[in-house]
Every structure is written in structure tokens, then in C-alpha cells.
BAPA-173872 format. One record per atom (N, C-alpha, C): residue in one letter; x, y, z. Coordinates in steps of 0.1 Angstrom, whole numbers, padded with zeros to 4 digits, always signed. Each point is the difference from the previous one (the first is absolute). Layout:
BAPA-173872
AXYZ/...
***
This chain:
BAPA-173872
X+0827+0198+0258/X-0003+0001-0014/X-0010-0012-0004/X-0007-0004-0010/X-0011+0001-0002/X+0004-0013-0013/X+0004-0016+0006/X+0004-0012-0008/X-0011-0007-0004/X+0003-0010-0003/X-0010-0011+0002/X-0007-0008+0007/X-0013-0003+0002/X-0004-0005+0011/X+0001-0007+0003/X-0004-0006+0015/X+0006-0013+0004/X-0008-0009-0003/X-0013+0001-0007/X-0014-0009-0005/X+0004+0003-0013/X-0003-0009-0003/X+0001-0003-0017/X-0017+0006-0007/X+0004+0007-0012/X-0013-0003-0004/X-0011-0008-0004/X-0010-0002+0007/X-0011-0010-0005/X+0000-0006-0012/X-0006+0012-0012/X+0005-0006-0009/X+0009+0000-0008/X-0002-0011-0011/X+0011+0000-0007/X-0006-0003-0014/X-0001+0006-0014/X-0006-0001-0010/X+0016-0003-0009/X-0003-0013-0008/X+0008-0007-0008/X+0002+0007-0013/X+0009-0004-0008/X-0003+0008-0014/X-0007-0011-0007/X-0001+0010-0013/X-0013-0008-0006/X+0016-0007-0014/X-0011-0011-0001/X+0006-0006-0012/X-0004+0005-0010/X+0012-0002-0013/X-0001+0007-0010/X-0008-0009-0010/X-0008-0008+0001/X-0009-0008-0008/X-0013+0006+0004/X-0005+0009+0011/X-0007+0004+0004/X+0000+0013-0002/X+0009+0010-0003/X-0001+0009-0006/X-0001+0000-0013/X+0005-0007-0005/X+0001+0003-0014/X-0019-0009-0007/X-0003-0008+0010/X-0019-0004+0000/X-0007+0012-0003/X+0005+0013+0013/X-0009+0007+0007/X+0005+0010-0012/X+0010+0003-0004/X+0001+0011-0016/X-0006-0005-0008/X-0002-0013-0001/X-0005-0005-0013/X-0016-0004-0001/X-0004+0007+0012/X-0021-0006+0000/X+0000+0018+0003/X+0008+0006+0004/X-0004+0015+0003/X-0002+0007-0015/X+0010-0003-0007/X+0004+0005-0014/X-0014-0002-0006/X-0002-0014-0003/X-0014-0006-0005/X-0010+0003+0004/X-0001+0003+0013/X-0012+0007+0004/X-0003+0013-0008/X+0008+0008+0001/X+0004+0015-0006/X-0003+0000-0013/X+0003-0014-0007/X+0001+0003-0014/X-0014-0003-0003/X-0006-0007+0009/X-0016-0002-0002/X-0007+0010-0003/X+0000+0006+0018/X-0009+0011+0000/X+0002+0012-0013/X+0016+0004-0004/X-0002+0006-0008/X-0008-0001-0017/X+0002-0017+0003/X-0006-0001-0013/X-0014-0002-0005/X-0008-0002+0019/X-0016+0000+0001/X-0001+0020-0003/X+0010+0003+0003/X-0006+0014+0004/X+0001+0006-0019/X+0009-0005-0008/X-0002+0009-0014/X-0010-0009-0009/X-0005-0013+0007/X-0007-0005-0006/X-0019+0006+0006/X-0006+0004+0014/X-0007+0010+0004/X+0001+0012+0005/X+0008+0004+0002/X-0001+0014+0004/X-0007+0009-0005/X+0000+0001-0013/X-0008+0009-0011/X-0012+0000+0004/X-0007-0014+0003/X-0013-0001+0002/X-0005+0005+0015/X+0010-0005+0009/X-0005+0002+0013/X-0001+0014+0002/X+0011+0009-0007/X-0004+0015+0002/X-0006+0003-0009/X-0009-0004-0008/X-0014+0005-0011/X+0009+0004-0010/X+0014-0001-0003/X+0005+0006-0014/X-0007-0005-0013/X-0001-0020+0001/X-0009-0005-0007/X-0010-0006+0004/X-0006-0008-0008/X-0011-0007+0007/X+0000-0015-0007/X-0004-0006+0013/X+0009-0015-0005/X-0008-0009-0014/X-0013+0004-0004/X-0008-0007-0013/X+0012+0008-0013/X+0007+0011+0001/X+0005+0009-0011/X+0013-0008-0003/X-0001-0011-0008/X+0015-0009-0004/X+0009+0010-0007/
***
């Protein structure tokens, strides 16, 4: 039957700290909130809906 082996495996990946997740939610989020907020501030223009001299 079909156990565990007698070699260990190579590797071994640690868990991550929760100071480090909660970094990586918190620059991902902001990233996101960026881009969304470059995108309603050109979008209009970049697909010709307006044109950027038209305030």
C-alpha cells in the first residue's frame, strides 16, 4: 500500500504572516481603486466618446 516516503520532501513553504496579508489586501485593494478611478476619469476619451478640449 502506497504510505509515506522514506525522503522527506525538499520543500517546505512556511505560512505567511498575517501582517503580510493583510499589506498585500491592502496595496491590492488600492491598486484597484486606482485604476478604477483613472478609468471613469478617461475612459470616455480613450474610446472617442469625448474629446479631451470638451470640459
Amino acid at each position: 500500500m502506497a504510505g509515506p516516503g522514506k525522503i522527506p520532501h525538499p520543500i517546505h513553504i512556511h505560512p505567511v504572516r498575517p501582517l503580510y496579508r493583510f499589506a498585500a489586501t491592502g496595496l491590492g485593494a488600492s491598486m484597484w481603486f486606482f485604476l478604477m478611478y483613472r478609468a471613469k476619469q478617461d475612459l470616455p476619451h480613450m474610446l472617442g466618446w469625448k474629446h479631451p478640449w470638451d470640459h
